[in-house]
C-alpha atoms as one frame of an Amber mdcrd trajectory, in Angstrom:
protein
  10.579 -14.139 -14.574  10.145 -11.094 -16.397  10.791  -8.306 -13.967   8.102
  -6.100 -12.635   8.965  -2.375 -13.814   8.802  -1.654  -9.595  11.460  -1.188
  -7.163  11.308  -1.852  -3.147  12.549   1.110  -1.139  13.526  -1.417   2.015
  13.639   0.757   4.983  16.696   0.791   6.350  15.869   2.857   9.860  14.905
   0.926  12.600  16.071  -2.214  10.908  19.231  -4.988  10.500  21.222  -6.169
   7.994  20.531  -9.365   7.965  17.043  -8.506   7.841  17.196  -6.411   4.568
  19.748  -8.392   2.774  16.947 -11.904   3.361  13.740  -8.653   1.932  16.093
  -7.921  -1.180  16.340 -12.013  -1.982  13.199 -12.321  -1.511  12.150  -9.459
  -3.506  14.197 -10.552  -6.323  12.962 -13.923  -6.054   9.582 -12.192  -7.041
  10.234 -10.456 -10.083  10.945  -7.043  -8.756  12.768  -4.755 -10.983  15.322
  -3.568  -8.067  15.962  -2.889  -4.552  16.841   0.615  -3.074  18.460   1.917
   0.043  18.039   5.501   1.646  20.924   7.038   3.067  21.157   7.937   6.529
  23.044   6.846   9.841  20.700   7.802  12.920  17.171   7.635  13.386  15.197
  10.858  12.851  12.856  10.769  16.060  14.484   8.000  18.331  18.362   8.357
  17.547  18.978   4.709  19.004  17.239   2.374  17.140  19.388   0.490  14.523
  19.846   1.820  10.973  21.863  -0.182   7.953  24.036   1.814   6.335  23.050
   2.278   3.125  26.440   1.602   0.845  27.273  -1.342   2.497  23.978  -2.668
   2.189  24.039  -2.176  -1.175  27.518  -3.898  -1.805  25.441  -7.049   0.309
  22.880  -6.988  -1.583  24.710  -6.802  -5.076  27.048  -9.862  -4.499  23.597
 -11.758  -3.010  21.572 -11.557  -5.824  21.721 -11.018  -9.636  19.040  -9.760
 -11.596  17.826  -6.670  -9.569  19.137  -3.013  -9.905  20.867  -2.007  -6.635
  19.916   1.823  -6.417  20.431   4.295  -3.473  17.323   6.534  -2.694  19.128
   8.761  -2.231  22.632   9.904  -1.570  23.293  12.297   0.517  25.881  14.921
  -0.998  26.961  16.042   2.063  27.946  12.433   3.276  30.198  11.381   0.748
  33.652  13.337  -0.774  32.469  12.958  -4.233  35.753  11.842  -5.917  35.656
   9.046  -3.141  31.724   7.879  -4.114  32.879   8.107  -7.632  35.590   5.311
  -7.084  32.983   3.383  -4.705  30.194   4.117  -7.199  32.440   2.476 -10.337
  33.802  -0.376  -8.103  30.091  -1.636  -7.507  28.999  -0.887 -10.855  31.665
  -2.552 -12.414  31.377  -5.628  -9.603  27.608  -6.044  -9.987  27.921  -6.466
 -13.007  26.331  -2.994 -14.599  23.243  -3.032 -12.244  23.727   0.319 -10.124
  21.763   2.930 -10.329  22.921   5.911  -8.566  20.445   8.334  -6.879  21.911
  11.433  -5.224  20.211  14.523  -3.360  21.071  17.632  -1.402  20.204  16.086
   1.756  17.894  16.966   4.993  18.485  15.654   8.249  20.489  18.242   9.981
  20.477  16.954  12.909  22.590  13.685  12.078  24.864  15.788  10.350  25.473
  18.077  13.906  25.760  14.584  15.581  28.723  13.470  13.223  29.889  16.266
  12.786  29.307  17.051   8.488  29.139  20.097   7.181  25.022  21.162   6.228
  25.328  24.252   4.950  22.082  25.830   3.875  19.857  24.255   0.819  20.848
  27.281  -2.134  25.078  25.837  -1.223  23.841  22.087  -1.307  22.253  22.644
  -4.351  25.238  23.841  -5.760  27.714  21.232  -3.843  25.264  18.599  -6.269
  25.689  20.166  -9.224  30.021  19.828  -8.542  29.389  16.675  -7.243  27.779
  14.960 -10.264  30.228  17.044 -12.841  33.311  15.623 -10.323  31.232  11.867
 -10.695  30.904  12.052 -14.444  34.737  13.464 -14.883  35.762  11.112 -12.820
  34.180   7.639 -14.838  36.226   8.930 -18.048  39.224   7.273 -16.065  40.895
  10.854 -16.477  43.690  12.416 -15.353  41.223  15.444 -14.172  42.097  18.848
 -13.050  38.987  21.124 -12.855  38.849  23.920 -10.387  35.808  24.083  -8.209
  34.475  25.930  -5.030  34.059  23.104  -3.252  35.546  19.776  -5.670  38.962
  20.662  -6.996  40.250  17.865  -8.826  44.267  17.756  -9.797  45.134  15.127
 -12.567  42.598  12.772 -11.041  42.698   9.370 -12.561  40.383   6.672 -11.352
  40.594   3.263 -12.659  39.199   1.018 -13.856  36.218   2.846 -15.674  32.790
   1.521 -15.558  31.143   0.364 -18.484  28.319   1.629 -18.833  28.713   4.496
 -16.053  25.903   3.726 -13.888  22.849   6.493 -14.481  22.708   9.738 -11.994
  19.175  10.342 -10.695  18.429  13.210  -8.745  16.378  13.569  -5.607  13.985
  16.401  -5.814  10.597  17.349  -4.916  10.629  21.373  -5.588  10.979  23.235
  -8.866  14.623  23.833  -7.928  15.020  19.628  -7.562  13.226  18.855 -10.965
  15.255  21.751 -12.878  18.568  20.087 -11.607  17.378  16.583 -12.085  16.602
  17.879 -15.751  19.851  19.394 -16.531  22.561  17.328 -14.619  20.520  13.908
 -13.928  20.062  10.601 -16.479  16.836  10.683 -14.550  14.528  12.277 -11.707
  13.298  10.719  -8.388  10.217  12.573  -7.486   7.375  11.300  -4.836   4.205
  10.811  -6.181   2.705  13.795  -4.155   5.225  16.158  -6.472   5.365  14.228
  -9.492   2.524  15.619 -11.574   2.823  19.119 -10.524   6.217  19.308 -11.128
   6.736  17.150 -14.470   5.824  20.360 -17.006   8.690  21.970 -15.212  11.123
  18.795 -15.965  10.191  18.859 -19.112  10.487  22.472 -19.807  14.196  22.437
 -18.224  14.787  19.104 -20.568  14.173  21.084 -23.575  16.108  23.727 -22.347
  19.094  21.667 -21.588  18.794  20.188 -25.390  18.244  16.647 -23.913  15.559
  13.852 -25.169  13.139  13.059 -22.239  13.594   9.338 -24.479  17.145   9.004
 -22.724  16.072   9.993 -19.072  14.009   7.540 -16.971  11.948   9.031 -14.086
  11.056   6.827 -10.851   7.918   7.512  -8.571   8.417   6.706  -5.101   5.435
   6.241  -2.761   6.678   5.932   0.585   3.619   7.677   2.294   2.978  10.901
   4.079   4.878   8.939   7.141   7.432   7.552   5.958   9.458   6.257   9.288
   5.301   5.140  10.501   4.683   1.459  10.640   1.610   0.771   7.511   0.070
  -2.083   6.221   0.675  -2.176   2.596  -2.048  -5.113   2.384  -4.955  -2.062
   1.760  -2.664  -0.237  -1.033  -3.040  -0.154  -4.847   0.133  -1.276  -5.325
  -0.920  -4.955  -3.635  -3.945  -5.294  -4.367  -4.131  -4.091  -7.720  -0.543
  -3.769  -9.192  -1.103  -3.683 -12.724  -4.127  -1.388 -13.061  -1.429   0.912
 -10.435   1.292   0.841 -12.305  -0.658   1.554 -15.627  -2.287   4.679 -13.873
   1.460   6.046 -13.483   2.632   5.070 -16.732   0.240   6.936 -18.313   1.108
   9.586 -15.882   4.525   9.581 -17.700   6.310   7.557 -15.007   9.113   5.385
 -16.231   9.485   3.134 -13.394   7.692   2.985  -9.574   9.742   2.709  -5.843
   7.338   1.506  -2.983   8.366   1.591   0.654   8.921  -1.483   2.407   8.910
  -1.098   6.250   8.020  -4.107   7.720   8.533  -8.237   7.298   4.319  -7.766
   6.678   5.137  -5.295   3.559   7.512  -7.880   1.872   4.949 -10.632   2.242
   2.410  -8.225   0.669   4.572  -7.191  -2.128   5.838 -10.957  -3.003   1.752
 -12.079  -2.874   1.089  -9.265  -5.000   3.294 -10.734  -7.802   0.342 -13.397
  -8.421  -2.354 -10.322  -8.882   0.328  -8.881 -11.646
């Protein structure tokens, strides 16, 4: 089946592995273009119920199926040494056979970070702690040996083998001015919600032509998680089920180059897979 030019967010708080890894099959199974993974390790308003790691889940979900892009929505900068998700970053890329797509962000759940004890410094040094990252990431994929001083990244001959072909593409998490300028200059692409995406896309575009880069060789994804995104919902009512074509048009023409809808709930996956037939 030709794949459908969506992605499934599958919500990964308050749920189990074996439970997500059976929603990505499934959704593959479809004719979904991919399957995505936020990053976090506690739950935001009840810190006990279960959450799936998001690399690992990932890796799962890469060796179970084998069309579908495997994409995290998004990395948390603060979580991962960036050398160190450069070498896990290649390894999958390389293992999945090219099909990662990596999504990275500046974070903002501060209170998981107190609770496992990682650095959160305030939003003007995370923005700047992405900006090493990614240059660290991209250095890093050449195979080196690197040495490049940094505030926060210092590399010293840095060699990282083997390299990925093709690197996987760096998206960039952002819903401010701030986000969409970085995505612009640093990212292969821009994750914005669909509540920021039209107000903000003249100011991608401006920093795009600023940067000197074609907005033909960057890809933006739409997510549409909802104003709740943690809230249990019943997807059956949305546009994206019961009218996915017309939906995804309506972005397309928007300028959107791809769509990620949240999945919460065994309910939202049967939606989505019925929703296939209406395509």
């Amino acid at each position: 089946m030709t794949a459908l030019p969506i992605g499934v967010s599958i919500r990964s708080i308050g749920s189990e592995p074996g439970w997500w890894l059976e929603s990505a099959c499934r959704l593959e199974a479809a004719g979904y273009e991919g399957v995505w993974s936020w990053d976090h390790f506690m739950g935001v308003d009840d810190p006990t119920v279960p959450v799936v790691e998001g690399w690992t889940i990932l890796s799962m979900a890469a060796a179970l199926t084998s069309r579908v892009t495997i994409g995290s929505f998004v990395i948390n900068v603060m979580n991962r040494q960036p050398a160190v998700l450069a070498r896990m970053a290649s390894t999958l890329q390389i293992a999945s056979g090219g099909r990662l797509l990596l999504g990275i962000g500046i974070g903002g759940h501060p209170g998981e970070h107190a609770a496992y004890g990682l650095d959160f410094p305030e939003a003007k040094e995370r923005v700047a702690r992405l900006e090493e990252a990614v240059a660290v990431i991209r250095a890093l994929w050449t195979g080196g040996p690197v040495t490049r001083d940094s505030a926060f990244y210092p590399l010293s001959e840095a060699v990282a083998f083997p390299i990925p072909k093709p690197p996987p593409p760096i998206y960039i998490g952002g819903q401010t001015q701030t986000g969409a300028r970085l995505a612009a200059r640093i990212g292969d692409g821009w994750t914005p919600d669909d509540a920021a995406f039209e107000r903000l896309l003249p100011i991608y575009l401006e920093e795009l032509e600023a940067a000197g880069k074609r907005r033909a060789d960057q890809r933006i994804y739409v997510s549409f998680e909802g104003a709740d995104w943690l809230a249990d919902f019943d997807i059956a009512e949305a546009a994206w089920v019961r009218e996915p074509r017309a939906e995804w048009q309506r972005w397309r023409e928007a300028g959107a180059d791809g769509a990620v809808v949240l999945a919460r709930t065994t309910a939202n996956v049967d939606a989505l897979v019925g929703a296939v037939e209406r395509w």
